[in-house]
C-alpha positions in Angstrom: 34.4 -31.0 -2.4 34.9 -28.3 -0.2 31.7 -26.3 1.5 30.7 -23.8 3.6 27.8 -23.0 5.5 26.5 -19.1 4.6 23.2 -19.5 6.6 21.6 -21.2 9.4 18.9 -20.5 12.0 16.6 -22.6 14.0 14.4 -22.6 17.2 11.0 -23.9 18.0 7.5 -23.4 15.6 4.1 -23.8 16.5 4.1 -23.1 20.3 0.4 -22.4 21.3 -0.1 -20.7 24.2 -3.3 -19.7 25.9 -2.7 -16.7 28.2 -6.3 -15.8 30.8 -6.2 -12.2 32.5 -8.7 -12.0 35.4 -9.9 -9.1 36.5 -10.5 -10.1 40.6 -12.2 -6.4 40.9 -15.0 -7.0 38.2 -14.4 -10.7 37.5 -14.4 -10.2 33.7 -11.6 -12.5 31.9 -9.8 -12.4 28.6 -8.1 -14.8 27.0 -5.3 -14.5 24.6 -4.2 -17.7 22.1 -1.3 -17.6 20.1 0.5 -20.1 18.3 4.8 -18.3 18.6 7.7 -19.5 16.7 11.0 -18.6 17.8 14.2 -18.8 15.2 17.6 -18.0 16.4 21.0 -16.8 14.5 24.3 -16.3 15.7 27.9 -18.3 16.4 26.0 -21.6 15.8 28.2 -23.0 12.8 29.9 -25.5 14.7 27.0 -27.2 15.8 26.2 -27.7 11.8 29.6 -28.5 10.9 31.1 -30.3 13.3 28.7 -31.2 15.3 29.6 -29.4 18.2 26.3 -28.8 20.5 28.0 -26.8 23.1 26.2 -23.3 21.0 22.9 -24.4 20.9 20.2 -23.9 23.1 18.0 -26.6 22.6 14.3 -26.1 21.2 12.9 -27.4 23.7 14.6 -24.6 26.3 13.1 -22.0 23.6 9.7 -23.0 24.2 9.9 -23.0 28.2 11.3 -20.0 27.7 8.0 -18.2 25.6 6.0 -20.4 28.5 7.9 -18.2 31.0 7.8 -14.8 29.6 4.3 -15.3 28.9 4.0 -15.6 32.2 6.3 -12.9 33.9 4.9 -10.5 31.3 2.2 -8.8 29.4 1.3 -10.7 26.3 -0.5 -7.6 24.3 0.0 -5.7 21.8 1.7 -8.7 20.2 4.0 -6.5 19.1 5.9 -6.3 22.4 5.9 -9.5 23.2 7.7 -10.3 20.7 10.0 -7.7 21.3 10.1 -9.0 24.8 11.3 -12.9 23.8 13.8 -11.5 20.7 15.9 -9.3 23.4 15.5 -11.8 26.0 17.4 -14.4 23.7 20.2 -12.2 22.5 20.8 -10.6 25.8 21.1 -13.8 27.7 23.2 -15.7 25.1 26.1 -13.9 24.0 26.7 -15.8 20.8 23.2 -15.3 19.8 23.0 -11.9 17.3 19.0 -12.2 15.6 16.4 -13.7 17.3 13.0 -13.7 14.7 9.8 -13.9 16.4 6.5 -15.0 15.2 3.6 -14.5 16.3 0.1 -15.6 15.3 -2.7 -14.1 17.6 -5.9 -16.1 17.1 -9.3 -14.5 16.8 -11.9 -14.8 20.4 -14.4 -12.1 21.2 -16.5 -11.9 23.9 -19.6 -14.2 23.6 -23.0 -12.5 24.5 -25.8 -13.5 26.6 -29.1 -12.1 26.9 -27.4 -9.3 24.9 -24.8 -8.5 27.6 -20.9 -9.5 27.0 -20.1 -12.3 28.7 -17.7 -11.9 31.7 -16.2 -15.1 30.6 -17.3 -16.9 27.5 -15.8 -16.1 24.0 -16.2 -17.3 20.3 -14.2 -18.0 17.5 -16.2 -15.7 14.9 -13.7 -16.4 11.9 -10.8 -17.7 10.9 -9.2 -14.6 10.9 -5.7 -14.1 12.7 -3.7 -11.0 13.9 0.3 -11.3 12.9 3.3 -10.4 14.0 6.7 -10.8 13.0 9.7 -9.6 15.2 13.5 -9.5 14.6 15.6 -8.1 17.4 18.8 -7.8 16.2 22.3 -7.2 18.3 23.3 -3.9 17.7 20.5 -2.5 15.2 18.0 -2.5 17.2 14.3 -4.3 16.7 12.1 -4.6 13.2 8.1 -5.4 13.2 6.0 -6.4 11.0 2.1 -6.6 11.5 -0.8 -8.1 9.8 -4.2 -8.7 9.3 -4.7 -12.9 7.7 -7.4 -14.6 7.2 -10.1 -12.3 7.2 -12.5 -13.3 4.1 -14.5 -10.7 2.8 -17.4 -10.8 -0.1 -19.7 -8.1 -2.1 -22.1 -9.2 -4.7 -21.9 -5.7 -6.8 -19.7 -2.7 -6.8 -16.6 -4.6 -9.0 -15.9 -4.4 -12.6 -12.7 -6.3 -14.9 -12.4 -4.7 -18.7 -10.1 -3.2 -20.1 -7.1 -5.6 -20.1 -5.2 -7.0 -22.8 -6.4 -8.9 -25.7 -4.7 -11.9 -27.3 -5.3 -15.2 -28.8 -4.8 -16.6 -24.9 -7.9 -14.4 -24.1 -11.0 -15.8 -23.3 -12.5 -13.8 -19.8 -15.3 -11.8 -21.2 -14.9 -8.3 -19.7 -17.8 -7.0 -17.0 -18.9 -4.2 -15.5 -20.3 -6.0 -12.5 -19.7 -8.8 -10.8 -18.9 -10.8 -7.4 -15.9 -9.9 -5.9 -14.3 -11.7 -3.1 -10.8 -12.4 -1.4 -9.2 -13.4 2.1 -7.1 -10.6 3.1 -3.4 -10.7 4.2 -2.0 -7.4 4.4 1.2 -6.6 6.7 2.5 -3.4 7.6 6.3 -2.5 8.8 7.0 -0.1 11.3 10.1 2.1 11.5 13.2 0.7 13.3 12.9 0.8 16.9 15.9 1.4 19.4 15.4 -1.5 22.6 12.1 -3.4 24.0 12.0 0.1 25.8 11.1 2.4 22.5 8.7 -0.7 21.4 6.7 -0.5 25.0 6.7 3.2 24.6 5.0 2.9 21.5 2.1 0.5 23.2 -0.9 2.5 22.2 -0.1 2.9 18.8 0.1 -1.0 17.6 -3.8 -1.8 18.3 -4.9 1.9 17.0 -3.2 1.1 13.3 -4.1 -2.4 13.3 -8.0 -1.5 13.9 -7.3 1.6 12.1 -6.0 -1.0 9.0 -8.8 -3.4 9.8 -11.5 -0.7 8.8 -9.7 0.8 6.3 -10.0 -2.2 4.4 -13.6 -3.2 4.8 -14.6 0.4 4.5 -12.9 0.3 1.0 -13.6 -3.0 0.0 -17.0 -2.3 0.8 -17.7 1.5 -0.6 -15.2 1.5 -3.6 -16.4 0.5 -7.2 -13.8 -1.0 -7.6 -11.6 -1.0 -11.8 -9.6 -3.7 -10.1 -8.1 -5.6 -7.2 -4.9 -4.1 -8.3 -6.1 -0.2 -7.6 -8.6 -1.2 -4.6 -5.7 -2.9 -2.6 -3.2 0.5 -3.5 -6.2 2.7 -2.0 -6.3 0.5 0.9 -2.7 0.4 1.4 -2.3 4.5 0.4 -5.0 5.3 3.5 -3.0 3.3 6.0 -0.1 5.1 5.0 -2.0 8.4 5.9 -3.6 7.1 9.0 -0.3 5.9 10.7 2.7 7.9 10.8 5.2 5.1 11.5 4.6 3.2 8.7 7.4 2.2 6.8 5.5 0.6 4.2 2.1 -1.3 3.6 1.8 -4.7 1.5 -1.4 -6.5 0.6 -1.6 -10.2 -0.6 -5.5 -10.4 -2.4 -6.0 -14.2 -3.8 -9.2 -13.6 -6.0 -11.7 -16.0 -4.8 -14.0 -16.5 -7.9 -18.0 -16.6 -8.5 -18.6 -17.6 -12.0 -21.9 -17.1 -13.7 -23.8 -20.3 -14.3 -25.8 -20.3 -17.8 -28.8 -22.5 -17.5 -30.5 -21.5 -20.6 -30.2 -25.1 -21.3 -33.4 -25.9 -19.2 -36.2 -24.0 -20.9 -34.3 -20.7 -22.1 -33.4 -19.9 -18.2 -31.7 -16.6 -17.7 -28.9 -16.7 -15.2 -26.2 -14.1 -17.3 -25.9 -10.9 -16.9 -28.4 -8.7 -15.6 -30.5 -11.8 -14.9 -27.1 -13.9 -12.9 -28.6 -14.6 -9.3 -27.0 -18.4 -9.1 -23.3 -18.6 -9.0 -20.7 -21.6 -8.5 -18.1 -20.8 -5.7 -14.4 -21.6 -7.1 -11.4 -23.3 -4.9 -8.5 -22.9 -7.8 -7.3 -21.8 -9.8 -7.5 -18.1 -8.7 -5.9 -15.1 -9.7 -3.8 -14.2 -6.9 -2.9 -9.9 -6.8 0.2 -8.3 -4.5 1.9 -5.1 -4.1 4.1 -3.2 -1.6 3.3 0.6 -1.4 5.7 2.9 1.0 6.2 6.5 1.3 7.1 8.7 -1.4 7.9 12.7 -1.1 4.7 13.4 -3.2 1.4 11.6 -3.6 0.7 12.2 -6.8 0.4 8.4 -7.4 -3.2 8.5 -6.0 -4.4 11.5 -7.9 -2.8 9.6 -11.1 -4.8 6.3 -10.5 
């Protein structure tokens, strides 16, 4: 039968690096962890096809290569390190057009001591992570994504579910108040920028929106009485749009981590519904799990409309 290959890529996944900048003046550290995966495109057919290895440059060169560059350059904002290792690989192997970069930032902050940060102790508050992806691509310049995963958030009031549809499949009674939790993975993608050079021009601007996103979303997760996950994750995503002018578009991924009511008026006529609910059982699955993209339109009347 004949075939043909229409796709390939490869590279190396889940290269942790831990990165310390010392500061000899004040002696204060920081420490950077991230966990990089490198895929790369281009004239590598043959190596599929007829097993010719002569076009690949093997994984393990990829990964002494993010060790390297780590090294020889700054790895923060995220964002331009990646930028950094996708132009690297295209520039220095011809036959290599798209390099994707990913990058996983895991979360320390600075441990204190007597209430004063400490110069050089940190702790792993959450399980939180802040994402990048990065595909540099020969010719049409370099395309980021950023994110926020990871970050679990919980209110015990301020969240209501009616209104929805009605069948014979029904049987979630509607309420006007009720737990409402979720881990948080929402990614935002920048315009198209030219070279590694635009992307280190831009440095400022990658931490600003993704603490600007960061409080965005607890401030409205936290303050908005929220009709549904559905609209509280387009006012999220409509306010980063506002707050950062080169954002292409905004998407939020909201799993609905459920706390169901327990009735216990088995033992003596307990109330534990309703108004009276205080003890609730945590769910792991199923869960409801809620998405959408949002990008710029001409108008805004979508958020007068919801």
């Amino acid at each position: 039968m004949a075939s043909k290959l229409i796709a390939a890529r490869y590279g190396k996944d889940n290269v942790r690096i831990c990165k310390v900048l010392r500061d000899q003046e004040t002696g204060v550290q920081t420490v950077v962890e991230m966990t990089v995966c490198v895929l790369l495109e281009g004239g590598i057919e043959a190596s599929y096809t007829i097993a010719d290895n002569s076009v690949v440059v093997a994984t393990d060169s990829i990964k002494n290569t993010i060790f390297v560059l780590a090294k020889l350059n700054p790895v923060t904002p995220p964002e331009l390190f990646g930028s950094i290792l996708g132009t690297h690989f295209i520039e220095t192997y011809k036959h290599i057009h798209i390099a994707h970069i990913n990058i996983i930032t895991h979360r320390w902050v600075r441990l204190d001591a007597d209430g004063q940060p400490h110069p050089h102790a940190f702790l792993r508050d959450s399980a939180e992570t802040r994402n990048v992806q990065v595909d540099v691509t020969e010719g049409k310049g370099i395309e980021i994504w950023s994110s926020i995963s990871h970050l679990h958030v919980l209110k015990s009031t301020g969240s209501q579910f009616w209104g929805y549809i009605r069948d014979e499949y029904t049987t979630l009674p509607e309420t006007w108040d009720r737990i409402m939790s979720t881990e948080v993975d929402a990614t935002w993608k920048w315009s198209n920028f030219g070279n590694v050079d635009s992307v280190r021009a831009s440095i400022p601007i990658f931490d600003e929106a993704w603490l600007t996103a960061r409080d965005i979303t607890l401030k409205t997760f936290a303050e908005d009485n929220s009709a549904s996950v559905q609209n509280t994750m387009f006012k999220m995503a409509d306010q980063i749009l506002a707050a950062a002018p080169l954002v292409e578009s905004v998407e939020y991924s909201l799993p609905n981590k459920h706390y169901f009511e327990v009735d216990l008026s088995w033992h003596k006529g307990l109330k534990n519904t309703g108004r009276d609910a205080e003890v609730y059982a945590p769910q792991s699955n199923p869960n409801g799990l809620i998405k959408c993209t949002v990008a710029r339109s001409g108008e805004r009347w979508e958020s007068a409309k919801l």
